[in-house]
C-alpha positions in Angstrom: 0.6 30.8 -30.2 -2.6 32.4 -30.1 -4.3 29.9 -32.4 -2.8 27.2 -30.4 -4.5 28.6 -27.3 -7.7 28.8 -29.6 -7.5 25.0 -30.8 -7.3 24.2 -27.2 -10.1 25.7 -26.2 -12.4 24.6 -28.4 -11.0 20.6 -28.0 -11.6 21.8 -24.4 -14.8 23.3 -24.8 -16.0 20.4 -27.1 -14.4 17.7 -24.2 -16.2 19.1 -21.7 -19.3 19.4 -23.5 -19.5 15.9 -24.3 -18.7 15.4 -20.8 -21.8 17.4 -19.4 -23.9 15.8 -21.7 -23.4 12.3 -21.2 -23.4 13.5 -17.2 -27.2 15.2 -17.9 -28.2 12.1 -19.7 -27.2 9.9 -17.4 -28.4 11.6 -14.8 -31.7 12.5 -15.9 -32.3 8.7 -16.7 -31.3 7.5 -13.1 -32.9 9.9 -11.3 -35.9 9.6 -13.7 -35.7 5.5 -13.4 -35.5 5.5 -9.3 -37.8 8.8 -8.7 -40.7 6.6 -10.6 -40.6 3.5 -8.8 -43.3 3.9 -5.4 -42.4 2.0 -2.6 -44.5 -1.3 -2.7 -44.2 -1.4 -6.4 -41.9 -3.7 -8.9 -41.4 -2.3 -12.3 -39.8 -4.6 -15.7 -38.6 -2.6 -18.8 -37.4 -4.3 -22.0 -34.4 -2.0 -22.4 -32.7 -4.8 -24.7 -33.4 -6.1 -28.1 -35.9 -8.5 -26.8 -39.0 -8.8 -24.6 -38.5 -9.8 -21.0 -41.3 -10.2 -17.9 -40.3 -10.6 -14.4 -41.2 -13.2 -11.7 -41.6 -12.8 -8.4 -41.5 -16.2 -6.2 -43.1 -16.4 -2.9 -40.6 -15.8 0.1 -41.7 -17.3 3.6 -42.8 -15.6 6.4 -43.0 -18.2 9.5 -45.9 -20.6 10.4 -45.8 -22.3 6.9 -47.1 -19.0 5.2 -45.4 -17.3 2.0 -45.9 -14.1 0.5 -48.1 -14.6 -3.1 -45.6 -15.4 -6.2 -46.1 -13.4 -9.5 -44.6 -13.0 -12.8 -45.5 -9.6 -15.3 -46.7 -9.3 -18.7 -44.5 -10.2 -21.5 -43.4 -6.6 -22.4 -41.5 -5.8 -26.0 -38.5 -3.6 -26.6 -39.0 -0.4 -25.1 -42.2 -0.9 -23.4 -42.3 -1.1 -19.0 -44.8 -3.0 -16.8 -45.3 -1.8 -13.3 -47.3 -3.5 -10.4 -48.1 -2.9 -6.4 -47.3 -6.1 -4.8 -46.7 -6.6 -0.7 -44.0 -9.0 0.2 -45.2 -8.1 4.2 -41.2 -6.5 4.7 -39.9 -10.1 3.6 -37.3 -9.9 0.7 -38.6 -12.4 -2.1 -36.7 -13.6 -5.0 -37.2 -12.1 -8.5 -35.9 -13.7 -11.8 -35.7 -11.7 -15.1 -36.5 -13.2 -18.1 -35.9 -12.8 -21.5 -37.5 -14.2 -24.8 -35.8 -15.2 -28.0 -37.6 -14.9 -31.0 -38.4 -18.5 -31.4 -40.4 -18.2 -28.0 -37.5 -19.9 -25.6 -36.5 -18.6 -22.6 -33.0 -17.7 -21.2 -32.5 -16.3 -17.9 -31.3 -12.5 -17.8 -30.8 -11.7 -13.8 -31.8 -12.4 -10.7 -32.6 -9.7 -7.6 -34.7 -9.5 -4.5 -37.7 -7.6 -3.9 -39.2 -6.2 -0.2 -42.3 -3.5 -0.4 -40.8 -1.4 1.7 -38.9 -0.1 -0.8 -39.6 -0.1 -5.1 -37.9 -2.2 -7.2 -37.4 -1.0 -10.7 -35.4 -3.5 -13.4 -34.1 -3.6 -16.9 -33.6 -6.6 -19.2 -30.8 -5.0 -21.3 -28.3 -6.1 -24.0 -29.0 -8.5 -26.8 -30.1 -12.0 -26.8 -26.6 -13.5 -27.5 -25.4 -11.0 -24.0 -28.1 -9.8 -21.7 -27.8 -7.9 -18.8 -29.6 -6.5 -16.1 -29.8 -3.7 -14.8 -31.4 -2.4 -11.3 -33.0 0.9 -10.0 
């Protein structure tokens, strides 16, 4: 009985372990991703198996004016761009994209962007399934 007791507490112990580890992990990368991301600032990371840039369209404001459109730097596999752009508290439309390796596009996400807050985003996942993820 006692060994079973032992057994159990290292499965246990080992169980909960994982547990806290995939929690700090997981943690620390959320917390790290949203802490970094100023308001007034739009961030693209290549967290896939691919580059990706971002665009950023114009969004109207009244009186036939628009906020300015822009799109990132191509950024590779594990690399981030990050830019101060003002919307003037409009939300504009943003479009992730990602590039194969013959240079084609394909379209990863789409999200909207206001300066009053940061917008932080991640083309994930592999060419064949991308996904996008937002912070």
């Amino acid at each position: 009985m006692g060994v079973k007791n032992a057994v159990k507490r290292v499965v246990v112990g080992l169980g909960a372990t994982g547990l806290l580890s995939s929690a700090l992990l997981t943690g620390t990368v959320a917390s790290a991703s949203a802490s970094t991301i100023p308001n007034g600032h739009i961030q693209i990371c290549a967290q896939g198996n691919y580059s990706a840039y971002v665009e950023v369209h114009p969004a109207e404001l009244g009186g036939g004016m628009t906020t300015v459109g822009m799109s990132s730097t191509v950024q590779r596999p594990g690399n981030c761009w990050i830019h101060k752009l003002s919307t003037h508290g409009v939300d504009a439309p943003v479009d992730v994209w990602g590039i194969r390796p013959d240079g084609s596009t394909f379209h990863v996400g789409a999200a909207s962007y206001n300066s009053k807050d940061g917008l932080g985003l991640g083309a994930q996942g592999t060419v064949s399934r991308p996904t996008m993820a937002k912070w």
